[in-house]
C-alpha positions in Angstrom: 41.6 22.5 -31.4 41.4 22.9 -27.6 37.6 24.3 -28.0 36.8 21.4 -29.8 38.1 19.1 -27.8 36.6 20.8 -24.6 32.9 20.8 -26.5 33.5 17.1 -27.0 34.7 16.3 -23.4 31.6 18.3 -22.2 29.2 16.5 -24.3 30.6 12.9 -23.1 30.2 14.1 -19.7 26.7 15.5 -20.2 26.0 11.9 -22.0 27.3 10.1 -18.9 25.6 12.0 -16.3 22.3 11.4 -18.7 22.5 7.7 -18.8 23.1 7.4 -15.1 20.1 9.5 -14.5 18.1 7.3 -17.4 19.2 3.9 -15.3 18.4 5.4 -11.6 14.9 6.3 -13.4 14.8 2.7 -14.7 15.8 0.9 -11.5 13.4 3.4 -9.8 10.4 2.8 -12.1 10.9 -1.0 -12.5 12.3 -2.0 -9.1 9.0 -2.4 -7.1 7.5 -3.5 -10.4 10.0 -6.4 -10.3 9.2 -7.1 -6.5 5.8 -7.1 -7.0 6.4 -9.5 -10.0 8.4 -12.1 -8.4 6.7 -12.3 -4.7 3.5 -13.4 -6.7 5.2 -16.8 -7.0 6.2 -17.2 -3.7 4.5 -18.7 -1.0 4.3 -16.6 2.6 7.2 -18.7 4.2 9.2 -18.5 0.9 9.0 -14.8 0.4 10.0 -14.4 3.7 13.3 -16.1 3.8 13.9 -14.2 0.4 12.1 -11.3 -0.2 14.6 -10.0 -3.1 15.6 -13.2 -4.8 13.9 -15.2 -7.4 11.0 -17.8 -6.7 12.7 -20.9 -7.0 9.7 -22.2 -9.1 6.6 -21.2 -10.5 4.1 -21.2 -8.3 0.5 -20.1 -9.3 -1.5 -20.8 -5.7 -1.9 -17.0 -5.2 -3.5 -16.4 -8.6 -5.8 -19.8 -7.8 -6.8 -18.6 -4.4 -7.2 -15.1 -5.6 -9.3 -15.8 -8.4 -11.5 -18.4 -6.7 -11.5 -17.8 -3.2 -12.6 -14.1 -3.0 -15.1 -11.7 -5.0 -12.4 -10.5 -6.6 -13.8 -10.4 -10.6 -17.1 -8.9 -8.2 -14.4 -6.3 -7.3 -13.0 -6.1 -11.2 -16.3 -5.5 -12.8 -17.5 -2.9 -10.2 -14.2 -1.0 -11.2 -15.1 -1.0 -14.8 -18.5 -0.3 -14.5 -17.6 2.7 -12.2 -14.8 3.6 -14.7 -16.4 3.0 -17.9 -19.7 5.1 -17.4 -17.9 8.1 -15.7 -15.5 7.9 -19.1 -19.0 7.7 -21.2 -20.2 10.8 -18.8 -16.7 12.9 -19.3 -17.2 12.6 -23.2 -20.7 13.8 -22.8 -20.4 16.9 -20.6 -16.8 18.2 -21.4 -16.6 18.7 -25.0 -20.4 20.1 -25.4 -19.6 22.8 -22.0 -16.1 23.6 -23.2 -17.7 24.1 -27.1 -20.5 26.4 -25.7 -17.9 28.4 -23.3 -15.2 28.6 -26.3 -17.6 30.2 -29.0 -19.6 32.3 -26.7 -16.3 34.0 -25.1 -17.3 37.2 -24.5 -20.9 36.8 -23.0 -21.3 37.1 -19.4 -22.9 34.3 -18.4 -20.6 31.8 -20.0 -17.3 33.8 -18.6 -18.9 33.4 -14.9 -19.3 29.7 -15.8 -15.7 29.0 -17.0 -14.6 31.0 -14.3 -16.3 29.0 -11.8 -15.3 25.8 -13.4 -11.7 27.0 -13.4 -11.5 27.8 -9.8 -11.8 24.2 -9.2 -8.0 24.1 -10.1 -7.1 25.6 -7.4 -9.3 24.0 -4.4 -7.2 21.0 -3.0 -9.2 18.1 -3.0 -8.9 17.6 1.2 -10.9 21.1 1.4 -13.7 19.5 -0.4 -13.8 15.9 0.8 -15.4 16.2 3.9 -18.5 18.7 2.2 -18.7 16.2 -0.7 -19.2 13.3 1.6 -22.1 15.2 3.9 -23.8 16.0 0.7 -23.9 13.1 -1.2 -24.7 11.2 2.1 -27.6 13.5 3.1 -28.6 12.9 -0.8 -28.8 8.7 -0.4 -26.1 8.6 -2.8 -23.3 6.6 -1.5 -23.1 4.0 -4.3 -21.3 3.6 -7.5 -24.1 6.0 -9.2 -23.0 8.8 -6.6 -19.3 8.2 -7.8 -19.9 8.5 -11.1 -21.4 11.7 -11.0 -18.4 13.0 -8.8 -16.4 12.0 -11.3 -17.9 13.6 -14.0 -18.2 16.9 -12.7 -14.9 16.6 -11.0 -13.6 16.3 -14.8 -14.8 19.5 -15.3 -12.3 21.6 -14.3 -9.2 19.8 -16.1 -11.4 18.8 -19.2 -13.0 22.4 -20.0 -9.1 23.9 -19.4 -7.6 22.1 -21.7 -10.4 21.9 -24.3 -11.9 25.6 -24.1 -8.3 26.6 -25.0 -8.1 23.9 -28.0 -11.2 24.9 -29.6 -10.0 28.4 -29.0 -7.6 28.1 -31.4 -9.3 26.5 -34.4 -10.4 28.7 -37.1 -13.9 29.5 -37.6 -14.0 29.8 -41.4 -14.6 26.0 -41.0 -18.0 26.6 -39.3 -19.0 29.5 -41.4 -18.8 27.7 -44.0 -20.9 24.3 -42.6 -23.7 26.8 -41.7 -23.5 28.3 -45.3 -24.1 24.7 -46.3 -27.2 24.5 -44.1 -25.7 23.0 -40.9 -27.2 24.3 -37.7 -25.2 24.1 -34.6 -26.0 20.4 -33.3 -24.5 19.3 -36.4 -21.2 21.2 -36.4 -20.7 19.8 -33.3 -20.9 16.5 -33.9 -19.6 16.4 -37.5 -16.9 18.6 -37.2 -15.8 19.7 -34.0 -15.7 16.7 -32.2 -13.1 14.7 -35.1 -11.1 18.0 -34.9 -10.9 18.4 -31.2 -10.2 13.9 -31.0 -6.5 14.0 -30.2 -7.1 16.1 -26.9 -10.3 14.2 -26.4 -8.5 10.9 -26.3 -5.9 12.1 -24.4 -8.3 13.5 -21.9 -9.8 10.4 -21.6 -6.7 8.1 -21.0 -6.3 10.7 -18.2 -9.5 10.2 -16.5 -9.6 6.8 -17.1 -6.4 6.2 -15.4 -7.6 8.4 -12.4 -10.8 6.4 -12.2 -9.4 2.8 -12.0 -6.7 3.5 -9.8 -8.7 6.2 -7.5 -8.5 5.4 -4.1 -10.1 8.0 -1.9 -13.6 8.7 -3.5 -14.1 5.1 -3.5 -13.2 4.8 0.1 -15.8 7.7 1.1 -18.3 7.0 -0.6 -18.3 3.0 -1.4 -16.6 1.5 2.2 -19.6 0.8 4.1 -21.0 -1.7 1.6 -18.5 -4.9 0.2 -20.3 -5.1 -2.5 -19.7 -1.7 -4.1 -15.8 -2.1 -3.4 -13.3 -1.5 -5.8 -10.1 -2.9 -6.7 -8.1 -0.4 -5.0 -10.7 -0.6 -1.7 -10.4 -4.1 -2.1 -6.6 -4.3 -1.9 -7.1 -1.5 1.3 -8.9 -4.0 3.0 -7.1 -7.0 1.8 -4.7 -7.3 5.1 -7.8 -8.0 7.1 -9.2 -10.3 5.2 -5.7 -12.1 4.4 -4.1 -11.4 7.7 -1.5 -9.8 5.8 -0.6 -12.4 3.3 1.6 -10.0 1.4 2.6 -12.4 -1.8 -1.7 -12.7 -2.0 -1.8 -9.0 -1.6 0.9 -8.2 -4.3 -1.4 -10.7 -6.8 -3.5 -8.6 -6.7 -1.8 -5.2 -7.0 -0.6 -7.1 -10.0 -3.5 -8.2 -11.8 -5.1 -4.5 -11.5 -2.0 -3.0 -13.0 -2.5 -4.7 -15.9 -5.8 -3.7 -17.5 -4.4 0.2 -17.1 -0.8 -0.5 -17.8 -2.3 -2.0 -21.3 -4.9 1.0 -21.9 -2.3 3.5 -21.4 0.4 1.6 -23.5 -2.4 1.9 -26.1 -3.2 5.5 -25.6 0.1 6.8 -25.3 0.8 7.9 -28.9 -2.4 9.7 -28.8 -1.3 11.2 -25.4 2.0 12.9 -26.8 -0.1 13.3 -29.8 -3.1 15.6 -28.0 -0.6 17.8 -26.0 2.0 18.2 -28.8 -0.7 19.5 -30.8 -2.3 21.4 -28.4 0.8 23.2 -27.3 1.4 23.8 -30.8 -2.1 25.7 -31.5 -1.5 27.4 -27.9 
């Protein structure tokens, strides 16, 4: 009897020390979200008297000024276009490398290239930044064009590790069998491979996408020198100058970029749990 009550006195414990860390995670997560949220309605004067407290009305200036007043849907569609074609160039590249390196494991030459593509896992990004920017400077290519192709190879290394290894583990009965039927290699690819390896495509691609929207340093290397190529995230970097630090302006915006992610990801994040459930399953 005294076991059984000591079990139950542990597991209320354990359930009280889990919701307290579940509500510090909570106020944590949604905190700033909530600042961010209300100081949009304020005016400057207004959210300085009280930062924390609730606008006393709804006031939708900032948006108006935000929205008319600046290039700021010039900003919005240079982000997409920047994060759209590096996604259409990451769906391109990484499943048709990581397809060719997974069925060709023990030939030299594709070994040497997964190695190489692997090792980018373990080169921090400031060792690289400084090379990356002489190179693509001395190569005219300090536009969105030139980011786009960072991107894409930069995918490389995460996108053929976790692919290489899903393909890996599917059987190949499934392509014997298409090329007994007269499919060539093309047309596995497409037909078959591709639908099976979709739940840790899509989940690679909500990854990338929500690096490429919200990325902050390529852009500034690469894009800064010309306003016209700016980002959201280079735009809200420069935003104090422009503004002279008009913070409730400046949090309009943080907020309005959130939003576009915060809804792709809240779309993708079924298929997310999905890809790397199943994947650590097969692994």
């Amino acid at each position: 009897m005294s076991f059984k009550l000591s079990i139950n006195r542990e597991g209320l414990g354990w359930r009280i020390i889990r919701n307290v860390i579940l509500a510090l995670g909570f106020i944590l997560i949604l905190g700033p979200l909530y600042l961010v949220l209300i100081n949009t309605f304020k005016t400057l004067p207004e959210a300085g008297k009280s930062f924390f407290a609730l606008p006393q009305s709804l006031n939708f200036d900032n948006y108006a000024q935000l929205f008319a007043k600046s290039d700021y849907w010039g900003f919005v569609w240079n982000t997409t276009y920047i994060t759209v074609f590096s996604i259409l160039l990451v769906v391109l590249i990484n499943p048709s490398v990581s397809y060719a390196i997974a069925r060709n494991p023990h030939k030299t030459y594709y070994k040497t290239i997964y190695a190489y593509i692997l090792l980018g896992l373990f080169v921090p990004f400031q060792v690289i930044m400084l090379p990356l920017t002489k190179i693509m400077t001395s190569m005219s290519l300090l536009n969105p064009f030139g980011l786009i192709i960072l991107y894409g190879a930069l995918s490389l290394t995460k996108g053929v590790f976790l692919l290489v290894n899903y393909i890996k583990q599917m059987p190949m009965e499934i392509e014997e069998a298409a090329r007994i039927d007269g499919c060539g290699t093309f047309q596995i690819y497409h037909s078959i491979i591709l639908r099976l390896i979709a739940p840790m495509l899509v989940t690679l691609i909500i990854m990338d996408a929500l690096w490429f929207w919200n990325d902050f340093m390529l852009p500034l290397l690469l894009l800064n020198k010309a306003k016209e190529f700016w980002t959201l995230p280079l735009f809200q970097y420069n935003f104090k100058t422009e503004y002279s630090f008009n913070y409730t302006m400046a949090f309009t915006s943080y907020l309005m970029a959130m939003l576009p992610i915060i809804a792709v990801y809240a779309l993708g994040q079924k298929h997310i749990i999905a890809g790397l459930t199943e994947g650590a399953v097969k692994g």
